[in-house]
N, C-alpha and C positions, 0 to 999 in steps of 0.2 A: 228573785229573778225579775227581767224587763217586764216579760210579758210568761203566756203560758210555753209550756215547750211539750209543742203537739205532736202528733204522729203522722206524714213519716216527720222527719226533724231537721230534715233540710229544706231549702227553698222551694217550689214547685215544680221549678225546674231545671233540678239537679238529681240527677241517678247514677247514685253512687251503692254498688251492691257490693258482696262479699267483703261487709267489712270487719277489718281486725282492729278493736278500740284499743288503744294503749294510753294510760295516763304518767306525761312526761311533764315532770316540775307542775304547775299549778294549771298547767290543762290537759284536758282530754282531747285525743288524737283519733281520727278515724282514717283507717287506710282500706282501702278497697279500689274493685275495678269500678270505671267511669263506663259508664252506659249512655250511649246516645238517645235522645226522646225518639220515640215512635222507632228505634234503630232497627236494620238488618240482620244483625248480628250482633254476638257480647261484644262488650269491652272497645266500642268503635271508639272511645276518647282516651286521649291520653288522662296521665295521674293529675289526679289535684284533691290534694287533704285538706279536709276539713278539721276544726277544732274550735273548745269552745272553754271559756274558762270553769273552772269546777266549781267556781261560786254561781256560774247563770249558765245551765244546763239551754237556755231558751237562746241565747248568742250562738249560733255557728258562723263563721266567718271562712274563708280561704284567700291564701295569696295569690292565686289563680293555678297557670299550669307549674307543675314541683318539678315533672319528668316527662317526656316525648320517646312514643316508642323509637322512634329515627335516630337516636341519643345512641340503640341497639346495634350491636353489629350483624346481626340476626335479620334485623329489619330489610325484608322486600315485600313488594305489591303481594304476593302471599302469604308472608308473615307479617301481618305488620301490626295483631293486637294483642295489648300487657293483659294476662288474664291476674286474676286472685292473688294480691301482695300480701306479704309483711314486712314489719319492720323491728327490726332491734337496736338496742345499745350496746355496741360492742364494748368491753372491757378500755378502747382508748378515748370512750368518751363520745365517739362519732355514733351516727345512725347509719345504719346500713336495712336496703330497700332489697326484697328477694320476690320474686318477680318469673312469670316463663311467654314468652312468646307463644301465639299462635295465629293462624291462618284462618277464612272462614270458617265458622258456625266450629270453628274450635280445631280443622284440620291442622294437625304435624301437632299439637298441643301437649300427646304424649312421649315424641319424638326427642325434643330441645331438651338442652341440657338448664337450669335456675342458675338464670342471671341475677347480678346485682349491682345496684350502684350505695352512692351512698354522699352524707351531706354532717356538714357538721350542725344543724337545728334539724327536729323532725320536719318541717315544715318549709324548707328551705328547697335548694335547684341543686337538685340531686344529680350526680357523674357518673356513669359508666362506669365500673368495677373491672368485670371480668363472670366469669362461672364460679358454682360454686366442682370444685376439682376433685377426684380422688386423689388417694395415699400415693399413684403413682403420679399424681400433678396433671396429669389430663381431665376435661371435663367429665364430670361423674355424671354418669348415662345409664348405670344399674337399676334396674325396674325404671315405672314411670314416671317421670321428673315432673310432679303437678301439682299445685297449689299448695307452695311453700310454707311453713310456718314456725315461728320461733320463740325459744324462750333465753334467756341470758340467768340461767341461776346459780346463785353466787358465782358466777365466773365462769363458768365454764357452760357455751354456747351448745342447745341442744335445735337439730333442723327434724321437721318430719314431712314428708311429701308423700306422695301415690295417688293412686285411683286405683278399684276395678271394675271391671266390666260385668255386670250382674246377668246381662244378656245370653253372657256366654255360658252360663251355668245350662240353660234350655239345650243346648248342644249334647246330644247324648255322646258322639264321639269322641275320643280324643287326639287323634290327629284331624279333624276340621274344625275344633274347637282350637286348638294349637296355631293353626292358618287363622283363622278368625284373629285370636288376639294377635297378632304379627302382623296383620292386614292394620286392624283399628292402633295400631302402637306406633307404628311407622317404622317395623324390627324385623328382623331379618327370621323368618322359619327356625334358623340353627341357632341363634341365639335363645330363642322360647324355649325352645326343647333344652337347650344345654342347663337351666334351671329344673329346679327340682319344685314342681305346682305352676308357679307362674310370674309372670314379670309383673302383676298387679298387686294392688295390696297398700298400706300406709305404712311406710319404713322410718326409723328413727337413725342418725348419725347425729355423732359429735365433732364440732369443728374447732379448729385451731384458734389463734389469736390471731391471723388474718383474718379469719371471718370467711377465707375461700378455701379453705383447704381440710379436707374431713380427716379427723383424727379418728377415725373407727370405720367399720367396714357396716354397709349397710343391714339392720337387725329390723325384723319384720314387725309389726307391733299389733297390727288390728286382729291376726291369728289366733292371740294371746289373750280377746277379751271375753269372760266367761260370763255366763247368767241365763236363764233359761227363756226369757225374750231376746235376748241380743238377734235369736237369730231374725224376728220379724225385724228387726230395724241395722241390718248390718253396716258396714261400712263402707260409702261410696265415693265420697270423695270429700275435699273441704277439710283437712286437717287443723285442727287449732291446739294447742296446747296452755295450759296456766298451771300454776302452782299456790294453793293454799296451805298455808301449816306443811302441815308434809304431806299430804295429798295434791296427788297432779295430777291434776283433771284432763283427758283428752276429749273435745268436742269437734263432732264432724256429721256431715251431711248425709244420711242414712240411702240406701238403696231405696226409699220410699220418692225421695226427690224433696217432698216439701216441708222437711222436718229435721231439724237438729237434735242429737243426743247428745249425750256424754258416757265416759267411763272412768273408774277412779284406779288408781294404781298407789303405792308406796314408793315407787320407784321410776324413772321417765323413761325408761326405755323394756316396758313389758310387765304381766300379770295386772293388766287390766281387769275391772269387773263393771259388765256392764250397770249402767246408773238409771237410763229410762230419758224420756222425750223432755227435751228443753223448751221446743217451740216446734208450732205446725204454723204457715201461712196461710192453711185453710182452718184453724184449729181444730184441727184431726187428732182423736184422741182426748182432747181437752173434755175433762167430765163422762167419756166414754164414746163421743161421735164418730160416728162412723164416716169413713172416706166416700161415700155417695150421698150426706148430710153435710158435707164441705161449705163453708161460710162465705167462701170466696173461688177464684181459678185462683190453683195454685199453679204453683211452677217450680222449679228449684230454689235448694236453699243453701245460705253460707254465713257463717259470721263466727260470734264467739262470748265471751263474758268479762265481763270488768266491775271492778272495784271504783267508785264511785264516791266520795264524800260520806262513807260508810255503808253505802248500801249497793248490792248487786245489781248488775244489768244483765240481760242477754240482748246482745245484738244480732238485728237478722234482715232479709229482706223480703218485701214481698213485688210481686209482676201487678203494671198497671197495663193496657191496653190487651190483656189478654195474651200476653207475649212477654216469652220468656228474654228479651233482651230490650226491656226497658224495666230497671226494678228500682225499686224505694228502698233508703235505709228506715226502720224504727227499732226499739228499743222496748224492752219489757221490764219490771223490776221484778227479782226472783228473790229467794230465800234459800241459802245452804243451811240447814239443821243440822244440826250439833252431830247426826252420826254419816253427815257429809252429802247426804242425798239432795237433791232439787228437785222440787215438783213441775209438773208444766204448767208455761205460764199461759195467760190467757191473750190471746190480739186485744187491744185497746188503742183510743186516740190519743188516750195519757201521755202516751211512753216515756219521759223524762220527768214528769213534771212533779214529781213525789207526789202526786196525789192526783182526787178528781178535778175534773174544768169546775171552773166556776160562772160559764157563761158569757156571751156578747156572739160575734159575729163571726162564723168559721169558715174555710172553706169547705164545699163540699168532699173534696179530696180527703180528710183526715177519717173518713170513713174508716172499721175498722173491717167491716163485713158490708156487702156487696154479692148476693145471693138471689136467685132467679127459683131454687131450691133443686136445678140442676146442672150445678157448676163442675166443671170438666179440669185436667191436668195436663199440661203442656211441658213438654222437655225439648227443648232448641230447637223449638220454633217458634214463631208468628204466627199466629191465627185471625183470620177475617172470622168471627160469628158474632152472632146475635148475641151472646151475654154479654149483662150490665156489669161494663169496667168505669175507669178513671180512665180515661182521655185529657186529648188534649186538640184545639183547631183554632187557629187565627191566634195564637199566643193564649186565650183562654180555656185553664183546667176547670174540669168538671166530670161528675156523673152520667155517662151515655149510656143509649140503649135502655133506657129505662123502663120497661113493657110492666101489660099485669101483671101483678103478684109478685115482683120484684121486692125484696125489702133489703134496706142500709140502715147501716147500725153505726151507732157511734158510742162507746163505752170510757166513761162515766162523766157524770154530771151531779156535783153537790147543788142539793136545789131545796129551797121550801118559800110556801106560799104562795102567793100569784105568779105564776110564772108564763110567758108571750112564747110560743115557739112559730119560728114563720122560717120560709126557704125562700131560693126563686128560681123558677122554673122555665122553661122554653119550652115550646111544641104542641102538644094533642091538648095538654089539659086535661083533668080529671082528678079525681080524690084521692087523698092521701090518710092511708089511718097512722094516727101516731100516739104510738106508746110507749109510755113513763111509767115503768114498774105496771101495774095494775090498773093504770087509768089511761084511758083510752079518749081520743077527738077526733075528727076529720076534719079535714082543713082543704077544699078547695083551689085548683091551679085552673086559671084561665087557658084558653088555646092561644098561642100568641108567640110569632117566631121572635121576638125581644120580650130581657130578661123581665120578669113577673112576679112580686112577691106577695105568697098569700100567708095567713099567719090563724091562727086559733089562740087562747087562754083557758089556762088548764090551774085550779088549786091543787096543792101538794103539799103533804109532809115534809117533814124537812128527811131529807134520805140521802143515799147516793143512788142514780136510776141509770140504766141502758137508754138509749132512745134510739127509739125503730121508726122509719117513714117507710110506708109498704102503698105500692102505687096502685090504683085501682082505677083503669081505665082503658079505652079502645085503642091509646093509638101510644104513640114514642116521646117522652119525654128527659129531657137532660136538666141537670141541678147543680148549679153552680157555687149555693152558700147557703148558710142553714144558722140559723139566730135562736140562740138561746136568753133572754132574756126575765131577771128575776127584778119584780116592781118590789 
């Protein structure tokens, strides 16, 4: 590789969340919604893919904007944002983009019928399709049409969509639980009832050789997945589908918000068995942490897993400014064992880079943790508080809000011997304790509204180490870069 390929693994400032990696011909593809920095709402930018070649996981590039909601015929001043895509290769060789319109902070989102366009490179300026249709050729509007996702195996195209509403479970009624989801769906009373449970749920169809038209009548699929945890982690939204061997893995976004699973099946359209947690953005669960020991604010989560130059990724995103509508992509490296399972993987700076950093100068941003040790959970919305995020002001990213007993982690660092760790810092000043596995320094930050770098030397083993900066002082400090360096 050029350089290391850190976490998140795009620019600074580019937020691209919900993404579906797909590796076409000799690179990898990431499709997701475009987030605007510090944004109002999701998905404020139109599409633009990124991709990077599969020999230099550290190059992403993009050709800019691929597709313009306006492109939509859906698109008005209240529709006018692309939530959660995928993309496939359809059987004639083309790419084809599936895609759903919504309105603020997500209204009518489960209303619209999965648009698509499509392009002959993944990466190319994708055209307006049409819907994707039912068996009678009208737009397929059965259950809730959201956050598309697909597979092409051996030829024959499988879509799965939905969402449900976990909220409504709290409804002891059933007819105001019935009005409730009809109200949140944007669907008529008579239509809810005329189903049998509910219009929510992650449904699977099969589609034709256009690509628009379902050759099967919509089959429920998350109903289907058994194991005696599924139920703390059921399924919320975020559909993703892959196929290993003959195991099809379904991965999706849990009722918890910031944490992906999976489940495994023989078959892609049902008898699911749940599999367990892919990824927390707070890593919740990871080693057994509890959700009020959260590493970080979490916020929702979406992505998926990919095949790599031999080795597994999960991809996923996490919320910087404390808000769930500015989010990062990174990547984890996971491991399927032999009787199909994955473990959870852990948050790092790593994410791509087959292994530990090997040190120099980083931004403070690649942080992987970001903890006050009372980090809170946001679902669509914006939050003004006082916990330490990743921000952003005057075009420069950094670590804000920095107060006492804050501590940022950054995981891993191959390191032996003399080793220089220094940051730089803006605001109150005050001490920083930093720890490398078991050995501990304090390193001094001046008070001083421009940037300031202070630095300590620490001997070390040759290891691989976490590194923690934990702030210790009166007043508010932000962190712009953090140096690793081995003499």
């Amino acid at each position: 590789m050029k350089k290391e390929a850190v976490n998140p693994f795009l620019p600074e400032n580019v937020y691209i969340a919900d993404g579906e990696p797909h590796v076409f011909g000799d690179r990898v593809y990431l499709f997701g919604s475009h987030d605007k920095e510090n944004g109002d709402t999701f998905c404020m930018l139109d599409y633009e893919f990124w991709s990077a070649p599969l020999n230099d996981l550290s190059d992403w590039s993009s050709k800019g904007v691929n597709y313009s909601a306006r492109q939509d015929p859906l698109y008005s001043e209240t529709m006018r944002y692309m939530y959660a895509p995928d993309c496939v290769r359809g059987n004639d060789g083309r790419y084809y983009l599936y895609y759903c319109m919504a309105g603020f902070k997500g209204h009518g989102a489960y209303s619209n019928p999965i648009s698509i366009a499509v392009c002959d490179t993944p990466d190319g300026k994708y055209e307006y399709l049409g819907t994707v249709n039912g068996q009678d050729g009208r737009p397929l509007l059965r259950y809730a049409c959201f956050d598309p996702a697909l597979i092409n195996d051996n030829g024959t195209v499988h879509l799965y969509y939905g969402t449900t509403l976990p909220w409504l479970d709290k409804i002891p009624f059933k007819g105001l639980r019935q009005k409730r989801e009809a109200e949140q769906l944007g669907r008529s009373l008579e239509e809810v009832k005329a189903v049998r449970g509910s219009l929510t749920g992650s449904y699977h169809v099969i589609l034709k050789d256009d690509m628009m038209t379902a050759a099967s009548d919509p089959v429920r699929i998350d109903d289907s997945i058994e194991g005696e945890d599924y139920e703390a982690h059921r399924f919320f939204e975020g559909s993703s589908i892959r196929r290993i061997g003959d195991r099809y893995y379904f991965i999706y976004s849990t009722v918890n918000n910031h944490e992906l699973c999976y489940a495994v099946s023989d078959r892609p359209d049902g008898g699911f068995a749940f599999g367990g947690v892919l990824i927390s953005n707070g890593d919740i669960g990871y080693k057994g942490r509890k959700p009020k020991d959260r590493l970080n604010h979490t916020g929702n989560n979406h992505g998926s897993i990919e095949h790599i130059n031999g080795k597994w990724y999960v991809f996923y995103h996490k919320p910087v400014y404390n808000s769930d509508y500015s989010r990062k992509p990174c990547a984890e490296e996971i491991t399927i064992a032999d009787d199909g399972s994955i473990a959870q993987a852990e948050m790092t700076s790593c994410g791509l880079n087959g292994g530990p950093l090997k040190g120099g100068i980083y931004p403070a941003s690649i942080c992987c943790n970001v903890t006050n040790g009372r980090m809170k959970h946001s679902t669509n919305q914006k939050k003004e508080t006082s916990e330490p995020c990743v921000m952003n002001r005057d075009g420069e990213m950094f670590v804000g809000k920095v107060r006492n007993g804050t501590v940022i982690g950054y995981k891993y660092f191959s390191l032996s011997g003399r080793v220089r760790i220094s940051l730089k810092t803006r605001g109150s000043g005050g001490d920083f304790l930093i720890r490398l596995g078991d050995i501990r320094t304090v390193v001094s930050a001046v008070a001083s509204d421009r940037w300031t770098e202070a630095e300590a030397e620490v001997d070390i083993p040759y290891g691989t180490y976490p590194l923690y900066f934990m702030y210790m002082g009166r007043g508010t400090v932000e962190i712009s870069e953090i140096g690793v360096h081995q003499k």
